[in-house]
C-alpha positions as CSV (number, residue, x, y, z in Angstrom):
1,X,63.0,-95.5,6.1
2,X,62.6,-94.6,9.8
3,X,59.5,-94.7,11.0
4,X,57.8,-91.3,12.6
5,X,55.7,-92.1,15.6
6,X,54.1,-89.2,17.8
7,X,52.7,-89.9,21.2
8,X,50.3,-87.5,23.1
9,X,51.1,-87.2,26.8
10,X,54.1,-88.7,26.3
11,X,56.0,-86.6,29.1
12,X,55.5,-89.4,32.0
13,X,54.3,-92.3,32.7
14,X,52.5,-94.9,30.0
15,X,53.5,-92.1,27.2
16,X,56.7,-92.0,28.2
17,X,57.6,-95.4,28.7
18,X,55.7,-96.1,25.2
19,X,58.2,-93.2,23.6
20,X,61.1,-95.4,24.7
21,X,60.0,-97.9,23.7
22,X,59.4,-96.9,20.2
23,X,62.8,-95.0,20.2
24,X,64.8,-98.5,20.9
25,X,63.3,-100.1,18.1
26,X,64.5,-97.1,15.8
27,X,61.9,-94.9,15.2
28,X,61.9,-90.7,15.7
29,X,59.8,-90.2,18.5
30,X,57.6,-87.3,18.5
31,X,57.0,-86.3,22.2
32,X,53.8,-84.5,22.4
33,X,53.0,-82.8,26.0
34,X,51.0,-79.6,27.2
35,X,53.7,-78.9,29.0
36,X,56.6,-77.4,27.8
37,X,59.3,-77.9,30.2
38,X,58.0,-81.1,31.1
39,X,57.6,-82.2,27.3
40,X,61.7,-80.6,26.6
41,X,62.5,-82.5,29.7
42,X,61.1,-85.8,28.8
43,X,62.5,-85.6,25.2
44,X,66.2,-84.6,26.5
45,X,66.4,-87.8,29.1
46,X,65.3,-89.7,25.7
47,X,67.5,-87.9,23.9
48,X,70.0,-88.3,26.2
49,X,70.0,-92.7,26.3
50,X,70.7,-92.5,22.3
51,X,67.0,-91.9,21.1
52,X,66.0,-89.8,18.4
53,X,63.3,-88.2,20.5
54,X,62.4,-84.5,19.9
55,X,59.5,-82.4,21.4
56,X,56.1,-81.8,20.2
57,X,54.0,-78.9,22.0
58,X,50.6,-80.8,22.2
59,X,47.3,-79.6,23.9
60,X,44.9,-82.2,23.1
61,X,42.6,-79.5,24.1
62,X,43.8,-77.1,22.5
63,X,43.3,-76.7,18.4
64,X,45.9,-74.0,17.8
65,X,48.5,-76.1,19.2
66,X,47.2,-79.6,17.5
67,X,47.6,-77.2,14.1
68,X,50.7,-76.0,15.1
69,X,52.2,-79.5,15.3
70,X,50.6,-80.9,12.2
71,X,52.3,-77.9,10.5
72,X,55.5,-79.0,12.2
73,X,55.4,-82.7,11.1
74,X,54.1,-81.8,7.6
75,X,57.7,-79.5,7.2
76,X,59.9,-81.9,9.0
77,X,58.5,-85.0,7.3
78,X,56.2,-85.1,5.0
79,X,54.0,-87.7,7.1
80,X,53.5,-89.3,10.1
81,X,53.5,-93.3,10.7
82,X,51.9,-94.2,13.9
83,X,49.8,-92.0,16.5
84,X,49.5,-93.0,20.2
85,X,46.8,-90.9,21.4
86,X,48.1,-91.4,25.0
87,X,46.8,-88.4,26.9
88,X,43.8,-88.8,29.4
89,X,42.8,-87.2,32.5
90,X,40.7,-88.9,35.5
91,X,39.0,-87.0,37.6
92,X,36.4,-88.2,40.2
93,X,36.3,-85.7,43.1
94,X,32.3,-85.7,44.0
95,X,31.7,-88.1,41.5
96,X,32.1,-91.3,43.3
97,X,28.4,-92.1,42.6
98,X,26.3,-91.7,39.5
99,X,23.6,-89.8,41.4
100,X,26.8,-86.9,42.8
101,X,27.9,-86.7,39.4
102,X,29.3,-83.2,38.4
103,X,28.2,-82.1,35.0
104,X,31.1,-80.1,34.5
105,X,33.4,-83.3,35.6
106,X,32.4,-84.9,32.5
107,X,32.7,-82.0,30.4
108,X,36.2,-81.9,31.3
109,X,37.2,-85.5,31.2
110,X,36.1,-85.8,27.9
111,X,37.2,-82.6,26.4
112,X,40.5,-84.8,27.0
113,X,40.2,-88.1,26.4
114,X,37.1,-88.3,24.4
115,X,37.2,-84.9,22.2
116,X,41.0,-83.8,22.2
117,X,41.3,-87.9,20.6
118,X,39.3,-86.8,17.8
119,X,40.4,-83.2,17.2
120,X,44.6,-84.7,16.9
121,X,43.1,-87.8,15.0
122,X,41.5,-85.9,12.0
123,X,44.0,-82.9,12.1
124,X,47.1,-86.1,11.7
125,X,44.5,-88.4,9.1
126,X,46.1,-86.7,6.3
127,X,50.2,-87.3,7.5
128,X,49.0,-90.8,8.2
129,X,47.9,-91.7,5.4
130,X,51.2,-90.4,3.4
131,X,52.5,-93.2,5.6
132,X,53.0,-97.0,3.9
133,X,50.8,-98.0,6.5
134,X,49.9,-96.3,9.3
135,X,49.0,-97.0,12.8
136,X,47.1,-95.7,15.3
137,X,46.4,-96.8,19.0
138,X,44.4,-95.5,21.1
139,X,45.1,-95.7,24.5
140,X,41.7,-97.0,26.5
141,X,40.9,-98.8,29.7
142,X,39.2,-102.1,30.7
143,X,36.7,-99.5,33.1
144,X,35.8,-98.7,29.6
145,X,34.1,-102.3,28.9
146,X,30.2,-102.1,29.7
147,X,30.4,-105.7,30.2
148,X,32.9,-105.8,33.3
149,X,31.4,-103.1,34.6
150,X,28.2,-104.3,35.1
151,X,29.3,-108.1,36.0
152,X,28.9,-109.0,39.3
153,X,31.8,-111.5,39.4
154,X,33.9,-108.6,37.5
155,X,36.5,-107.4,39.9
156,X,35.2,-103.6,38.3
157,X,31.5,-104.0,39.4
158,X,32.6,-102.3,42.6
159,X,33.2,-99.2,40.4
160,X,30.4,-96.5,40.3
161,X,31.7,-93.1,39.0
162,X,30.5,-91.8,35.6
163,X,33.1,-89.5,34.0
164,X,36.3,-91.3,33.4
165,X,34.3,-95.0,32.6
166,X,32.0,-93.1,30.6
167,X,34.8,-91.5,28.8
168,X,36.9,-94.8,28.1
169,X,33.7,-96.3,26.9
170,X,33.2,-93.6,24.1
171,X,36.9,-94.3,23.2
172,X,36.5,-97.8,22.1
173,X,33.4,-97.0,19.8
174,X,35.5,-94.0,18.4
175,X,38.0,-96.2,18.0
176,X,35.6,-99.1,16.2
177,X,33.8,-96.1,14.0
178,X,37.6,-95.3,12.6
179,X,38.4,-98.9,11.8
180,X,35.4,-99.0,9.8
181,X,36.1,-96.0,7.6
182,X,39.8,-96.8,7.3
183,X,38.9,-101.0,6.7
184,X,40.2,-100.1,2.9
185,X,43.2,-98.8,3.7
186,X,46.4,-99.9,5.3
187,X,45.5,-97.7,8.5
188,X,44.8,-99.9,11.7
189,X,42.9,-98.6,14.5
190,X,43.0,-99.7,17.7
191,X,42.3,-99.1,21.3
192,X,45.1,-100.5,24.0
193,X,44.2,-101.9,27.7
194,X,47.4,-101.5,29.7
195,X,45.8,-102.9,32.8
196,X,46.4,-101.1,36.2
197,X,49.6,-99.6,36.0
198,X,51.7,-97.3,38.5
199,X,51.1,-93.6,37.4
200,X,49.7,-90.5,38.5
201,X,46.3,-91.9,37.8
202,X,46.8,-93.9,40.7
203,X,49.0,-92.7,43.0
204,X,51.8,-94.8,41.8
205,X,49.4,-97.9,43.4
206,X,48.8,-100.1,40.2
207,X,50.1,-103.6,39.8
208,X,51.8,-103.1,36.2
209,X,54.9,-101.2,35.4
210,X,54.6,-98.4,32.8
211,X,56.7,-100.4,30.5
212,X,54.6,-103.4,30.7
213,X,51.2,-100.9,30.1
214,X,53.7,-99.2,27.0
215,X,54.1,-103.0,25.5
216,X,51.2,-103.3,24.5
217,X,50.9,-100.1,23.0
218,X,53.8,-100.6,20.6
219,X,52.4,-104.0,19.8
220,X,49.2,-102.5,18.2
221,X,51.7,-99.4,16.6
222,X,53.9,-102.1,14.9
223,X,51.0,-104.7,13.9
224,X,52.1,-106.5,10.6
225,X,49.9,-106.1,7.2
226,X,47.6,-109.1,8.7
227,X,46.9,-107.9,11.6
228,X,43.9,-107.0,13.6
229,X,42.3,-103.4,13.0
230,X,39.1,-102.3,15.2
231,X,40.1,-104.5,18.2
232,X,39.2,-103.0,21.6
């Protein structure tokens, strides 16, 4: 049975790469993306290297659209297998200290990678649990780890800005609050660190390729029976 596995943001970058990825092991790849032409774009040069890869319109921010696909996956399939929840936004302009911090900076930031996580999470719960055993990854970030940030020998400590920290921090205890409610089922939750990788995020000036950052996403969405659930 092929396996159905939708990724969020999945129109560059990490989601892209971790669509790809998915696709060469045999799975139907879901592109989700806000974007239209970007999202048909990204599922046609899929499409396009032998991939089953097929669109998804997919505003994390946006509930009609998260129904909309649900609705789509329920009529096409029946269920869904594993869900990267790939999109996320950084934004720091003003915000470089905690004491500039822009209210409505955080409001955004985690409208996307805090909130929209949650909305597409409970509106996909019930295609993922028609699954034999579903998987979901949540895609996080080591600035989310209180402990590194405040560690004076941790190469983060240098880092001072609220919203997109803040926001990868209230990931991995979504992510651990999940695990716990799903511990009785064959659903494993987890959150993926794919270290400093070239995107957009960055300005292309990360250290790790997108396809080693999409590794370890498609380790946690293909973890065996005995594998971990709740790791962050």
């Amino acid at each position: 049975m092929t396996q159905i596995a939708l990724i969020t943001g999945a129109n560059k970058g990490i989601g892209l790469a971790t669509a790809r990825a998915l696709g060469l092991l045999g799975m139907t790849v879901l592109v989700g993306a806000r974007d239209e032409s970007r999202g048909q774009a990204a599922a046609k040069e899929l499409a396009g290297e032998g991939l089953d890869a097929r669109f998804v319109r997919l505003d994390v921010t946006d509930q009609s659209t998260i129904e909309a696909a649900v609705d789509l996956v329920t009529a096409e399939f029946g269920r869904l297998d594993i869900l990267v929840n790939n999109a996320g936004i950084l934004r720091a302009d003003g915000t470089a200290e905690p004491s500039a911090t822009i209210v409505a900076t955080i409001h955004e930031v985690f409208e996307t990678n805090v909130y929209g996580v949650v909305a597409v999470t409970n509106a996909f719960l019930p295609l993922l649990r028609q699954a034999p055993a579903a998987r979901i990854v949540n895609v996080s970030s080591e600035v989310g780890s209180i402990t590194s940030l405040t560690d004076p020998a941790s190469p983060l400590y240098v880092l001072t800005s609220v919203p997109y920290p803040a926001s990868k921090a209230a990931l991995n205890m979504i992510t651990a609050m999940y695990a716990k409610e799903l511990r009785d089922t064959p659903i494993k939750v987890n959150a993926a660190n794919p270290g400093y990788t070239r995107t957009d995020f960055n300005q292309n000036s990360g250290f790790r390729t997108p396809e080693q950052a999409a590794a370890v996403n498609v380790e946690l969405a293909t973890l065996p029976a005995d594998g971990p659930s709740g790791v962050l």
